[in-house]
N, C-alpha and C positions, 0 to 999 in steps of 0.2 A: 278825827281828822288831824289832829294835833302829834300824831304818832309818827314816831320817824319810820323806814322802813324797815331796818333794822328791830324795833322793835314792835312793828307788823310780823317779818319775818317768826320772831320768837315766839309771839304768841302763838300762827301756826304749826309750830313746830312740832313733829310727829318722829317719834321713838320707831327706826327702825333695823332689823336682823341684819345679819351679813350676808343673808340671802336676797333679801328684800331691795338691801341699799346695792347688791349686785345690779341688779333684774332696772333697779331704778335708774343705773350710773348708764346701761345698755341704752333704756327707753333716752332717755337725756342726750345722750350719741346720735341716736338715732334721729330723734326731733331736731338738732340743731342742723344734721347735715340734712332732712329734708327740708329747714326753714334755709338753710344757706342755697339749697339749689334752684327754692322757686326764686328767692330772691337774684339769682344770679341769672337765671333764664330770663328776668323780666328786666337786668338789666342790658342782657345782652340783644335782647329781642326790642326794646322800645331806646334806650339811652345810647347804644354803642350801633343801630342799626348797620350793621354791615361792614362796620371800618377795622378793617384787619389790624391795623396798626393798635388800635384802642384794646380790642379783643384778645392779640400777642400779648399785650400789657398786663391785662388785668387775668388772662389763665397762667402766663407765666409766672410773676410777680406776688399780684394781690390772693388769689384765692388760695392757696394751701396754708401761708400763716395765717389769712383771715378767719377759715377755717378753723386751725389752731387753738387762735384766741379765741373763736368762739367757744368750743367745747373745753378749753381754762376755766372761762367765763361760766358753761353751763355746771361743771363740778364745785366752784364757787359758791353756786346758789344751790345745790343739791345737797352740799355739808351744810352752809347755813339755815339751810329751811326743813330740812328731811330727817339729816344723817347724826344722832347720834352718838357719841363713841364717850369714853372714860377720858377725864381731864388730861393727860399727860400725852394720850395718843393723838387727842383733838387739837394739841396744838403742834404734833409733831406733822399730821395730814394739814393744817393750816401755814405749817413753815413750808412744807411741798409745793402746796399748790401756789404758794406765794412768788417762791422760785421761780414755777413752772410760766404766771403774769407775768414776769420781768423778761423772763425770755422771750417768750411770745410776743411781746410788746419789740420788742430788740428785735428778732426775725421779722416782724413787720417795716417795722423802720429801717431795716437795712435794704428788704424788697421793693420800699418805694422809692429807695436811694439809686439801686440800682434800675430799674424800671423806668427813673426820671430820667437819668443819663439816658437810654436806650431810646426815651420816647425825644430827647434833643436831638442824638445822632439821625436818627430817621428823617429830620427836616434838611440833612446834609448826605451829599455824597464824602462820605469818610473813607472810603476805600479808590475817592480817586486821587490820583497821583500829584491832577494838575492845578487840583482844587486847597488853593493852600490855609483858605478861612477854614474847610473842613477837620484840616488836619489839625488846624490851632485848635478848635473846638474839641475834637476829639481829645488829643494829650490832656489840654484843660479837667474835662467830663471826668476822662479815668484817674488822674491824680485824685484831684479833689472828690470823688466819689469814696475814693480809696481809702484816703484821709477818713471822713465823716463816717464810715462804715469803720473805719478801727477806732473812732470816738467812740461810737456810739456800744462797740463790742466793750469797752474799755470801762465805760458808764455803767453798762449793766453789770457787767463782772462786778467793780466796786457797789454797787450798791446789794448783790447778792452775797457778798461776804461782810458787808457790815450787818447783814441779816443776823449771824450768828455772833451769840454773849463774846466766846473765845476772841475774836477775830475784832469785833468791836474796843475790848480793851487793850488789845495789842494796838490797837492804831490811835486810842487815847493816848497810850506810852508814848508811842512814836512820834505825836504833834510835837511832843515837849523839847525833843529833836530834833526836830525838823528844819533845821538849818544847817546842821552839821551832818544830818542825813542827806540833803542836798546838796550841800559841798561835794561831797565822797561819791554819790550819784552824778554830780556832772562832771567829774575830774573822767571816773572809771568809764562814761557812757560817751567822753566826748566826741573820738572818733564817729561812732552812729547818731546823735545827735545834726552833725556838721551834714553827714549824708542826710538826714533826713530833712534840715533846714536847705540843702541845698536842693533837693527834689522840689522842695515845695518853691523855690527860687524859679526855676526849670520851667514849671507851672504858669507861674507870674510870669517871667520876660521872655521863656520860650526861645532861647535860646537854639535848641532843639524843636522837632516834633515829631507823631508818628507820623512815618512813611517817608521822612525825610533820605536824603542821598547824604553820605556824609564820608568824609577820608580821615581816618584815625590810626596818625603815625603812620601814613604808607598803604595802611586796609581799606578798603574801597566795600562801603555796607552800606545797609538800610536801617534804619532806627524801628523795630519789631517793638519794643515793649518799652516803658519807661515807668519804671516805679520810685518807692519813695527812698530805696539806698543803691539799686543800681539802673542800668538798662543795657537792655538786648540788642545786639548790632548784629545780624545778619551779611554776613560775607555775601562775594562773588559766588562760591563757592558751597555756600550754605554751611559755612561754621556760623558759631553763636560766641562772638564775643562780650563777655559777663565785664560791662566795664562801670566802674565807681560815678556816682552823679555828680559827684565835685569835681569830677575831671574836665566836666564841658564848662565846668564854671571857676576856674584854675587854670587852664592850658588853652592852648589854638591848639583849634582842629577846623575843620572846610566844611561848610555846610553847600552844598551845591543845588539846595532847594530853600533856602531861605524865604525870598519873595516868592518865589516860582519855578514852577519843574522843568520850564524850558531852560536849555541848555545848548550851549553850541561845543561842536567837538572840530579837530584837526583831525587829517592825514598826511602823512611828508612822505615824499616819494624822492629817489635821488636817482639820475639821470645823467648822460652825457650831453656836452655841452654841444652834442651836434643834432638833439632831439628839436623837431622845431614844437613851438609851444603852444600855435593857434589850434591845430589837429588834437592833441592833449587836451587841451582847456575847453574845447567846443563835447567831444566825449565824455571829459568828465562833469558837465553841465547840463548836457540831455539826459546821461543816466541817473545823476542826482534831482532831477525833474520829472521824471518818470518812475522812481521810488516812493515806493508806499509810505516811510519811517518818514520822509522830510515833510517839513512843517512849514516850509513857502515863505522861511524868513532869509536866510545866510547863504548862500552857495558864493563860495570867492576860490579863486584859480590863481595864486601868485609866485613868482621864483623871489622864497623870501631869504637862502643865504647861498652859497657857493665857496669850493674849496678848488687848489690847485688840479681835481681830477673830474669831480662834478657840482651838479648843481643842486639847489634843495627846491621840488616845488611843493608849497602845502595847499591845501585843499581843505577852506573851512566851510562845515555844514552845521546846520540846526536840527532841533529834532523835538520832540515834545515832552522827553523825559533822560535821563541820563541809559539807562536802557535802551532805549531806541536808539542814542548816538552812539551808544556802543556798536549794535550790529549794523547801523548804518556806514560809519566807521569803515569796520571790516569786512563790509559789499566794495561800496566804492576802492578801497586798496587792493581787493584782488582784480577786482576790474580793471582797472588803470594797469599792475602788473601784465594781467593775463595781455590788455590792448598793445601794452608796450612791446612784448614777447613775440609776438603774431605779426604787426607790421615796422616794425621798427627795432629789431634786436639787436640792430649795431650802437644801438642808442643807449641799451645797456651800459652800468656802470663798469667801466673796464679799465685796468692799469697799462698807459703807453710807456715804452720803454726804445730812447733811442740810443744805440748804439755810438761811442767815439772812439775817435784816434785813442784815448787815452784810456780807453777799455780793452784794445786790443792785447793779445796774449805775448807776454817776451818769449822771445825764443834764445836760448844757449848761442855759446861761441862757437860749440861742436858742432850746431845743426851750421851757421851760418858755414864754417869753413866747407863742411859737404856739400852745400849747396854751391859755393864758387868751385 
């Protein structure tokens, strides 16, 4: 009882072929993936009963790396307890399969990195517009997922190269350095560094988020992607502006969804000063009332400036996202045109031009004499 397992293991230890430890490596595959299925049927059949959400999670996510490490796991015990081979190959398939744990381990922990995010989004609608804790949660989720999945790629990588003697004493050498190594690494990396401290800033105060409306120098986009050195601005238009993360956190730019996706928009219509304005303003009232896009907050009908020839009337309305005040926008201004055109066309903006005495045309000495 006093035996470790290890050397349980050795004692059973059985001397086998390269055919043997084939046929054996087969059966080991085989057993682990029918132990992985019943286990998996029974957690899906009694612990996940029914809930989609759970079930996406754990087929997408957990079972192929889990999988994975299992059958790591079974080749592990298959060399130590079975598999024979000559000193120098045994430790060459024992640095393999040691490899093969770290990654495994790695692919797992990054699938429940990813899978945890997916199973927070799911308590939110992230894909709505007007929902603005979802959006924070969301940016939030994908930064810092991002982040921790390039930790954790970064963790394994180093620890499978200090696996090997070469590589171990380079990075002996290197400690002794390590200051002046550092220097020269943050001189040369600063630039990406600043973007990368600033992504993770982004994250924090959120500045930004996805799904955000936002005006950049004049571009009128959507915040599509945010990552750790730049983000994705989706145009009107459907360009993709590739713009640097230190830029939202160095410059003004317009966020038009900060708090919230309601938005109110104008239309300025310009008229003559002979249009009466009760007919106007009653028109453009009922059909902003009767539009689908308005959101029952703003409708206002004002003559807000005037020049020697006409008048300006604007027309503010609300809407539920900057989208919708777009084409609501551009309903109501044809409407108002088209209404003006139809009953009131003299109302149009038009140049008066009165003739004077001092416009009239000279006429010659020559004409006047003919004429007496």
């Amino acid at each position: 009882m006093s035996k470790s397992i290890a050397n349980i293991f050795r004692d059973i230890r059985i001397s086998l072929g390269i055919w043997e430890a084939s046929v054996a490596t087969m059966l080991t595959f085989l057993g682990i993936l029918l132990f992985i299925r019943l286990v998996w049927w029974a957690v899906l059949r009694f612990l996940v009963d029914g809930d989609k959400v759970w079930e996406n999670f754990l087929r997408r996510y957990i079972y192929r790396p889990l999988l994975l490490l299992c059958w790591v796991l079974g080749l592990l015990w298959l060399d130590s307890t079975f598999v024979t081979m000559p000193k120098k190959l045994d430790r060459q398939v024992d640095h393999v399969l040691y490899i093969l744990l770290i990654g495994s381990i790695a692919y797992l922990l990054a699938q429940l990195i990813r899978g945890g995010r997916v199973l927070v989004l799911n308590k939110y609608d992230a894909l709505s517009t007007n929902s603005a804790q979802a959006r924070s949660v969301l940016t939030q989720s994908r930064i810092f997922a991002r982040i921790m999945v390039g930790a954790v790629f970064i963790i394994s990588l180093a620890i499978v190269l200090m696996s090997f003697e070469q590589v171990r004493r380079i990075g002996i050498s290197l400690l002794a350095s390590a200051g002046i190594a550092g220097v020269i690494l943050g001189i040369s990396a600063q630039k990406t560094l600043s973007m990368v401290f600033a992504g993770i800033q982004i994250a924090i105060a959120q500045p930004i988020r996805i799904k955000d409306v936002v005006i950049i120098e004049g571009q009128y986009g959507t915040i599509e992607e945010i990552n750790l050195t730049n983000v994705v601005v989706t145009t009107w238009d459907q360009r993709n502006l590739m713009v640097p993360v230190n830029f939202f956190i160095e410059k003004t730019f317009e966020n038009w969804t900060r708090s919230s996706s309601e938005i109110v928009g104008s239309v300025y219509v310009h008229v003559d000063y002979t249009m009466p304005l009760e007919p106007l303003r009653k028109v453009a009232l009922d059909f902003i009332a009767a539009h689908a896009l308005w959101d029952s907050r703003v409708a206002v009908v004002q003559v807000t400036d005037c020049n020697q020839s006409t008048m300006e009337v604007r027309v503010l309305i609300s809407a539920r996202s900057a989208g919708q005040a777009f084409d609501l926008r551009c309903d109501v201004r044809e409407h108002l045109i088209t209404y003006i055109g139809d009953n009131y066309p003299q109302c149009l903006p038009i140049r008066r031009v009165r003739p004077s005495a001092l416009d009239a045309p000279e006429t010659s000495q020559e004409e006047n004499d003919n004429k007496a």
